[in-house]
Backbone as CSV, one residue per row, in Angstrom:
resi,resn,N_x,N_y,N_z,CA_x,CA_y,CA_z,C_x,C_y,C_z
1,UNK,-10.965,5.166,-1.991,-10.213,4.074,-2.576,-10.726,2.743,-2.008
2,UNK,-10.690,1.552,-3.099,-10.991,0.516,-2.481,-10.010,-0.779,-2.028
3,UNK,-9.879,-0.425,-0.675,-8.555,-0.985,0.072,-9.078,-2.943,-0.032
4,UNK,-10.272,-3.071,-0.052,-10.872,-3.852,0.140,-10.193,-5.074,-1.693
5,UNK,-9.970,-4.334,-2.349,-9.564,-4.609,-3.722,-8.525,-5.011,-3.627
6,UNK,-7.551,-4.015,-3.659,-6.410,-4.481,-2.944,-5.931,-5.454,-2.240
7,UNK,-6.843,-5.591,-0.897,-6.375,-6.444,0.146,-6.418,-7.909,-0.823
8,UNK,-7.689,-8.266,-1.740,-7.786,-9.193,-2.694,-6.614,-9.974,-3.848
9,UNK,-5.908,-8.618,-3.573,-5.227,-8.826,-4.733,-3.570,-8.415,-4.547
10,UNK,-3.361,-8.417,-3.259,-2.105,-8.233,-2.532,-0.909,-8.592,-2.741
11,UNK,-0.987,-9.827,-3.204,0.081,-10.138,-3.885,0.855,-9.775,-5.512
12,UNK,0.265,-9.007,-6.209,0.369,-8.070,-7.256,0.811,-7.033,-6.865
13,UNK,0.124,-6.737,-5.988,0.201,-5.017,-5.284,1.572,-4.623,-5.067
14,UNK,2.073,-5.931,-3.709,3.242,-6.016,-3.294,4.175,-5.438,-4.424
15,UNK,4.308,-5.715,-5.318,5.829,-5.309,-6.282,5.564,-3.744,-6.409
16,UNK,4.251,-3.372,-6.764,4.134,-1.908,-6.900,4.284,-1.270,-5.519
17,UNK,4.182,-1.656,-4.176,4.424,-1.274,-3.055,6.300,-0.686,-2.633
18,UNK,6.324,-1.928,-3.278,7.949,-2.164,-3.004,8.877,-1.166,-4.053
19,UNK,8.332,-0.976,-5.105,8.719,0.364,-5.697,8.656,1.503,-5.500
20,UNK,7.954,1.454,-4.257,7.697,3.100,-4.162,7.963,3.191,-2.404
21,UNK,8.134,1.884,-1.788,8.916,2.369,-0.437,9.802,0.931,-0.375
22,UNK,10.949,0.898,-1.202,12.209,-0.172,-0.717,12.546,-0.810,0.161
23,UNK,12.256,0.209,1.103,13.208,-0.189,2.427,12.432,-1.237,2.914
24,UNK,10.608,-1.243,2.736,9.886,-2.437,3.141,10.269,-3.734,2.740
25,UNK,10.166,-4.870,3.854,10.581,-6.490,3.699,9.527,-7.025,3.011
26,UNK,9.642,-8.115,2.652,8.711,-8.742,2.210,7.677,-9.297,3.745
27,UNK,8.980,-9.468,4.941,8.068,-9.851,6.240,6.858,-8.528,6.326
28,UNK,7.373,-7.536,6.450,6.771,-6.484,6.617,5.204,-6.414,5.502
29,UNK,5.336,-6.680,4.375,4.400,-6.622,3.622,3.306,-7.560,3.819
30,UNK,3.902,-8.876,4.094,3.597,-9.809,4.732,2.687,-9.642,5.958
31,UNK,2.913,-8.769,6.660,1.827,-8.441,7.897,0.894,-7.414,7.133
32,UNK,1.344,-6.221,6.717,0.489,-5.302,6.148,-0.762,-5.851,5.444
33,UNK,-0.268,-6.748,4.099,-1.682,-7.671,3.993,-2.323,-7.238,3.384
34,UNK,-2.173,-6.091,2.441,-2.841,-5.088,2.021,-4.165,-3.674,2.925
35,UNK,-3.889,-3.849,3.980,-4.333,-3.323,4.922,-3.833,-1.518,5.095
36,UNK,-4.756,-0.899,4.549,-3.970,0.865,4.412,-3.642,0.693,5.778
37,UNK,-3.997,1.237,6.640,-3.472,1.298,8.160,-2.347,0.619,8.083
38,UNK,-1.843,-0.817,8.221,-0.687,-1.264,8.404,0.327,-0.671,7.749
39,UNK,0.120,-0.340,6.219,0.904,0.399,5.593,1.394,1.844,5.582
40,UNK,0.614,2.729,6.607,1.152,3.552,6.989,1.746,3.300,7.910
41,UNK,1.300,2.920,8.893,1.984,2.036,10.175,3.546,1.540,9.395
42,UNK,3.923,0.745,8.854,5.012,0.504,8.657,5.776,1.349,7.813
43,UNK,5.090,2.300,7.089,6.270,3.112,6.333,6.483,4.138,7.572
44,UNK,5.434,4.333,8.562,6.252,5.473,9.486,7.183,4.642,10.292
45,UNK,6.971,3.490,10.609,8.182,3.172,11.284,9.902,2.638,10.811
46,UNK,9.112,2.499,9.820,10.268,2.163,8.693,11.372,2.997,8.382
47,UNK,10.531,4.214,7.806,11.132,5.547,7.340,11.370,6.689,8.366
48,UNK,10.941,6.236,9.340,10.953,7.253,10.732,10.338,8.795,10.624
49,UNK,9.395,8.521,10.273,8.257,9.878,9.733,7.098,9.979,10.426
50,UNK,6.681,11.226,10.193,5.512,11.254,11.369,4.392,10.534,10.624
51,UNK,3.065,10.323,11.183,1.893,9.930,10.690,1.611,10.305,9.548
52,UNK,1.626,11.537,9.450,0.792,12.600,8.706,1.507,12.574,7.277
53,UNK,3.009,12.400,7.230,3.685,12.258,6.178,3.286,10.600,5.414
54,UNK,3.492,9.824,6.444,3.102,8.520,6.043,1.537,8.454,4.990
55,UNK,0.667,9.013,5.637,-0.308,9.238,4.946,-0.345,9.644,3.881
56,UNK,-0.152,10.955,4.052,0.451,12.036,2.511,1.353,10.744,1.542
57,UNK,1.961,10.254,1.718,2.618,9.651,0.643,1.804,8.548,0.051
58,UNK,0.758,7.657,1.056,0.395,6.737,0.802,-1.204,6.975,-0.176
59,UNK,-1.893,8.317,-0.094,-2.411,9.082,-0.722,-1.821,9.337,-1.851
60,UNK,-0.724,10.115,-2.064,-0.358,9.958,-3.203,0.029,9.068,-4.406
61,UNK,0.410,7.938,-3.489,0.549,6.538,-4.608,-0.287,5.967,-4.698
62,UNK,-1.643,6.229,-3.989,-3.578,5.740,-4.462,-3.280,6.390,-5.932
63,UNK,-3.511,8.002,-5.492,-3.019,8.543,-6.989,-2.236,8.027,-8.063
64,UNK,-1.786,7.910,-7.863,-0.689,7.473,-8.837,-1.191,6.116,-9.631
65,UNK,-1.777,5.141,-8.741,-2.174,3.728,-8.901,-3.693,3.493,-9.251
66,UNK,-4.403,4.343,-9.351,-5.836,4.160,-9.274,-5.905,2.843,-9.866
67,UNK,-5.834,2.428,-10.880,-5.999,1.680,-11.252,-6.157,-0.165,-10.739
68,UNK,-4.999,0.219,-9.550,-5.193,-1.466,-8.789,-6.607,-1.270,-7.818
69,UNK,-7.259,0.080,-7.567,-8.719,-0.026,-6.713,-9.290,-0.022,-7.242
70,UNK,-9.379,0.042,-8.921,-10.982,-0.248,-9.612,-11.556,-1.188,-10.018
71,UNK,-12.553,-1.369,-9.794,-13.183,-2.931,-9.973,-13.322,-3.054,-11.956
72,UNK,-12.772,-4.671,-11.774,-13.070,-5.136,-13.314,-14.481,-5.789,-13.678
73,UNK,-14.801,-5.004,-14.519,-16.041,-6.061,-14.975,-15.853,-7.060,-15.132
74,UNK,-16.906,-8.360,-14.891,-17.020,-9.294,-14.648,-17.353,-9.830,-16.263
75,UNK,-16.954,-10.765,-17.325,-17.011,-11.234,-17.976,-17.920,-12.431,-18.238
């Protein structure tokens, strides 16, 4: 996945983030930054889950999202 896309475009992201883990602040998103690491980082501390779950979920909503890591052709 390209986190690097994302991080670009973070502020879009954010609403689709926030749909799929609530409990995150906007402060919180706000540091994350689009940064995968931070974002597991804060949904495990958030949600009080181990690593491994944090991951697993955050994997799964790549899935789910492909679409915000693929690059647009350039016009």
């Amino acid at each position: 996945m390209n986190w690097d896309r994302v991080e670009g475009n973070w502020k879009q992201v954010k609403g689709k983030v926030k749909e799929q883990w609530g409990k995150l602040t906007d402060d919180h998103l706000d540091i994350v930054a689009g940064k995968r690491d931070q974002l597991v980082g804060r949904i495990q501390e958030t949600y009080g889950i181990a690593k491994d779950d944090a991951e697993r979920q955050v994997s799964d909503w790549e899935s789910r999202n492909r679409s915000l890591f693929e690059e647009r052709p350039k016009v």
